[in-house]
C-alpha positions as CSV (number, residue, x, y, z in Angstrom):
1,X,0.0,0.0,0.0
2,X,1.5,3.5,-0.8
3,X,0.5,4.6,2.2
4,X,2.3,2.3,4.3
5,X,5.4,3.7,2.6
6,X,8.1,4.8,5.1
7,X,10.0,8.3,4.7
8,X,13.2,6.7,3.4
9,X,11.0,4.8,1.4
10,X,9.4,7.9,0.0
11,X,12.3,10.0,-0.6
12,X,13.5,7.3,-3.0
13,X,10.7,8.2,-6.2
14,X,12.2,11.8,-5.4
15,X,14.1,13.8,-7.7
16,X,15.3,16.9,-5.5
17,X,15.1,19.2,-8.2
18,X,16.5,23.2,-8.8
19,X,15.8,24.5,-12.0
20,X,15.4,28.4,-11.0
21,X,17.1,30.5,-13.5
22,X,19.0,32.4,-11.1
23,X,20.4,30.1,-9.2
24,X,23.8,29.8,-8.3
25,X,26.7,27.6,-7.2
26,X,26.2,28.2,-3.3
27,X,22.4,27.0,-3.8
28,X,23.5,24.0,-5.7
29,X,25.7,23.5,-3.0
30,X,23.0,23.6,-0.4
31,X,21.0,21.0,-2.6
32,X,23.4,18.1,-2.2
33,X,23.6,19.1,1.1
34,X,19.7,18.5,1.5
35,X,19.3,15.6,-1.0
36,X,22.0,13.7,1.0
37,X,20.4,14.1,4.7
38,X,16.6,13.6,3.3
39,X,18.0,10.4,1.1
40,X,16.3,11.0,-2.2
41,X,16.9,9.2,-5.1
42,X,18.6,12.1,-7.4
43,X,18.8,15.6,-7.9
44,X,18.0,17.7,-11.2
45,X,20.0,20.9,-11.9
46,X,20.8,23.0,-14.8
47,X,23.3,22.0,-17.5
48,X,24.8,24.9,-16.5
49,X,25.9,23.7,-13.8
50,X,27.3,20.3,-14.1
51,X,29.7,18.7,-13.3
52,X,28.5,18.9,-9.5
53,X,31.7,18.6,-7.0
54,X,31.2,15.0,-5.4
55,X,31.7,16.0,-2.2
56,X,30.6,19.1,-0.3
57,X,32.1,19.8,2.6
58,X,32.0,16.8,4.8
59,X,28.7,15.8,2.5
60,X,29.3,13.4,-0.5
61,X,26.9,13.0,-3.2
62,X,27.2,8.6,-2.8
63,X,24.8,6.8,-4.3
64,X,22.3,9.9,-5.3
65,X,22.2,10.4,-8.8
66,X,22.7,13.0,-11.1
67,X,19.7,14.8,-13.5
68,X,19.4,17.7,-16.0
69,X,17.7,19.1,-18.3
70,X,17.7,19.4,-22.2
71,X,15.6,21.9,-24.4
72,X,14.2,23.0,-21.2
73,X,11.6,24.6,-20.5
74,X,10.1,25.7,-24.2
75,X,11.2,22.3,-25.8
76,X,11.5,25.0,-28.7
77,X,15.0,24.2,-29.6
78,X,16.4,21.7,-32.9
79,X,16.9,18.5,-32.4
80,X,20.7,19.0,-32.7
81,X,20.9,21.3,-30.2
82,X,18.9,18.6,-27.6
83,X,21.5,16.4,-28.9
84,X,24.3,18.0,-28.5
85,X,24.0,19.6,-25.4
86,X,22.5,15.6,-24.0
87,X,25.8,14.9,-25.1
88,X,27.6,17.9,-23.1
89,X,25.8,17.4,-20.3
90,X,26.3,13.1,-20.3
91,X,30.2,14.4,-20.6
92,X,29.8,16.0,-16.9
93,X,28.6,13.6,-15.6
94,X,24.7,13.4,-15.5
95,X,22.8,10.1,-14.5
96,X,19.5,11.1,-16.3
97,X,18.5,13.6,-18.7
98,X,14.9,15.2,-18.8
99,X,14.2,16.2,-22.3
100,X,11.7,18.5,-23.4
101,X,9.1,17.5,-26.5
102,X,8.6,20.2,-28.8
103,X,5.0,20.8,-27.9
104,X,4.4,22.6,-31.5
105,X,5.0,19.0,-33.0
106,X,2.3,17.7,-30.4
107,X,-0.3,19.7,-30.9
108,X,0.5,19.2,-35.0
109,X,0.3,15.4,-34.4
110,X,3.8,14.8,-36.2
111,X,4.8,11.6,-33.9
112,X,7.7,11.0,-36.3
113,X,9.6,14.0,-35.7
114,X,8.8,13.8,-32.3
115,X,10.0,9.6,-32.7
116,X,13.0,11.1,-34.4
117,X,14.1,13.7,-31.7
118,X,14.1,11.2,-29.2
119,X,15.8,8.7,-31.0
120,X,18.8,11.2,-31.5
121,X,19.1,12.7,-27.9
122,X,19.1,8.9,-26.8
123,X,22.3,8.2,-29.1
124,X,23.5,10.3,-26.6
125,X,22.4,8.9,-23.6
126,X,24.0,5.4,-23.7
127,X,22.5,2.9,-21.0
128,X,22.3,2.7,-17.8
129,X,21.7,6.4,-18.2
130,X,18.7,7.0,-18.0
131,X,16.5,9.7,-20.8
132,X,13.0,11.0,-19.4
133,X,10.8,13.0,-22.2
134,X,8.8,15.8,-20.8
135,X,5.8,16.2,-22.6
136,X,3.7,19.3,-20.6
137,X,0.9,17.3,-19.9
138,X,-1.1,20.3,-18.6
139,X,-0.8,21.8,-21.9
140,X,-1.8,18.3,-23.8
141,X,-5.4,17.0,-25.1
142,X,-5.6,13.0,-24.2
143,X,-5.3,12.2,-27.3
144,X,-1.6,14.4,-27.4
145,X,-0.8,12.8,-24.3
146,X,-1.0,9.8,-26.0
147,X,0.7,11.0,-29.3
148,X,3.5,11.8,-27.1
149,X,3.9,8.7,-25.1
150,X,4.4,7.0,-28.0
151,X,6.9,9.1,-28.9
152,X,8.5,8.4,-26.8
153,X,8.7,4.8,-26.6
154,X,9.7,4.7,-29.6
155,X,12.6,7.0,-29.7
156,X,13.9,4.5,-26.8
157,X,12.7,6.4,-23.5
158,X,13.1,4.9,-20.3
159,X,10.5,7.7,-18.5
160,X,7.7,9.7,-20.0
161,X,7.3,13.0,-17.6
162,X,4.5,15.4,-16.7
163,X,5.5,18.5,-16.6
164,X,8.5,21.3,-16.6
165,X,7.1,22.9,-13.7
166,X,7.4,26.4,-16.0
167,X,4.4,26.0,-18.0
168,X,1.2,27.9,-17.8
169,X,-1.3,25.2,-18.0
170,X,0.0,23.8,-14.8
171,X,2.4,21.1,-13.4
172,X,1.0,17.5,-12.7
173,X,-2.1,15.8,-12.6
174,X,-3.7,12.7,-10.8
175,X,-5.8,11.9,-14.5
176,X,-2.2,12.7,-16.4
177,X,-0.3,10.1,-14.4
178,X,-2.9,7.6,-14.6
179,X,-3.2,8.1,-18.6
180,X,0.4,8.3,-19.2
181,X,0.5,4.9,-17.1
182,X,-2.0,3.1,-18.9
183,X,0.1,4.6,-22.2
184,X,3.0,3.1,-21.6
185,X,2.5,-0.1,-19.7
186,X,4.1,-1.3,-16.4
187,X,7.7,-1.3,-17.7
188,X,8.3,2.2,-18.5
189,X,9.0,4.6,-16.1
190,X,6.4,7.8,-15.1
191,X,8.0,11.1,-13.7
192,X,5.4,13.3,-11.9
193,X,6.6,16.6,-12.0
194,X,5.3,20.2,-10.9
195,X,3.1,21.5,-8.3
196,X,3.8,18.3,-5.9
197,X,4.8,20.5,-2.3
198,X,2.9,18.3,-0.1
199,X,2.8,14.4,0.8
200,X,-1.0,13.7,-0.1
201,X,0.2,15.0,-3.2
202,X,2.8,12.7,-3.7
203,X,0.9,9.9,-2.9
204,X,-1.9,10.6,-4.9
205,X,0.9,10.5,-7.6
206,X,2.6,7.5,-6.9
207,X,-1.2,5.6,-6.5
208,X,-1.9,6.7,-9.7
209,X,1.3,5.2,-11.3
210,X,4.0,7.6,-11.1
211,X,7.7,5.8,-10.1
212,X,9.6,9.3,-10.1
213,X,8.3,12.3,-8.8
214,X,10.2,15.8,-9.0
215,X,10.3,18.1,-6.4
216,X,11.8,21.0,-4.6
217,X,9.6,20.9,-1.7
218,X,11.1,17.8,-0.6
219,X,11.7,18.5,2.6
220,X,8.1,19.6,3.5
221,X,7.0,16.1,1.7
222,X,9.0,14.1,3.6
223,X,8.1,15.6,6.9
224,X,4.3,15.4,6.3
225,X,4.7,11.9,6.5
């Protein structure tokens, strides 16, 4: 039962994520710090800021893993660009990389460009590293939701993820989750992303089928267990 889950148990579907333009080194800094002593599973930062020192201060990053981003947030860039700077960013030394779909291509119902992007930024994101694709949910019809799921598995995907967090339209979604879910089948992994800043919203997304959820309110979630 996912409510029965225990707070180290919990922080593990967490990626401890900073994406704030104007962030800096010293908040970085403070994020490992945090990520280690709560125990999530990763943390997401800008490109621009890899590669992370391994240890701060007497605080190592061990076992937590490593995310960025790519195209993020308009998913407005070629898929070159995504490629290349996947390939940058694999270079110093990310775990995961969070892609963003080009939600112009969604909404045009052009899954073979979007198949094709994918494909190319997960040349360069050999396995075990893993690639997520962002697809805005908030921002999607069902039916685009769908378009872009598929997408996504077949550009090689290991996640399909909600949201940027920067979007209009909104963050995550109990209904998205569940659709994106039933899209891709139990193998695949499901990133909830934006607007979770509270346990009973975490749970709700991990009942509905999310495996990852992305957060900067971990803290808060965690203690409201």
């Amino acid at each position: 039962m996912t409510n029965d889950l225990t707070t180290a148990e919990l922080a593990k579907y967490i990626d401890h994520t900073l994406l704030t333009p104007d962030a800096v080194p010293s908040d970085v800094s403070a994020l490992i710090q945090e990520a280690v002593s709560l125990g999530v599973y990763a943390i997401c930062v800008s490109p621009s800021m890899l590669p992370l020192a391994t240890k701060v201060g007497p605080v190592e990053l061990a076992d937590v893993k490593v995310a960025t981003v790519v195209g993020f947030p308009s998913g407005k860039h070629s898929t070159k660009i995504k490629a290349a700077e996947a390939k940058q960013s694999v270079a110093r030394g990310a775990d995961e990389i969070d892609m963003v779909l080009d939600l112009g291509q969604v909404h045009m119902g052009d899954r073979d460009s979007l198949t094709d992007q994918v494909a190319a930024v997960r040349l360069e994101v050999p396995s075990p590293k893993l690639l997520k694709v962002i697809i805005e949910s908030a921002a999607l019809t069902d039916d685009e939701i769908k378009l872009a799921c598929q997408a996504a598995i077949d550009g090689g995907a290991d996640f399909v993820k909600t949201s940027t967090g920067f979007h209009p339209a909104g963050g995550a979604s109990v209904h998205a989750v569940e659709l994106m879910r039933h899209c891709v089948g139990p193998e695949m992994g499901v990133k909830a992303s934006g607007g979770i800043r509270d346990y009973a919203t975490a749970v709700a997304m991990i009942t509905a089928g999310a495996t990852r959820l992305g957060c900067s309110a971990s803290r808060a979630i965690l203690q409201g267990r």
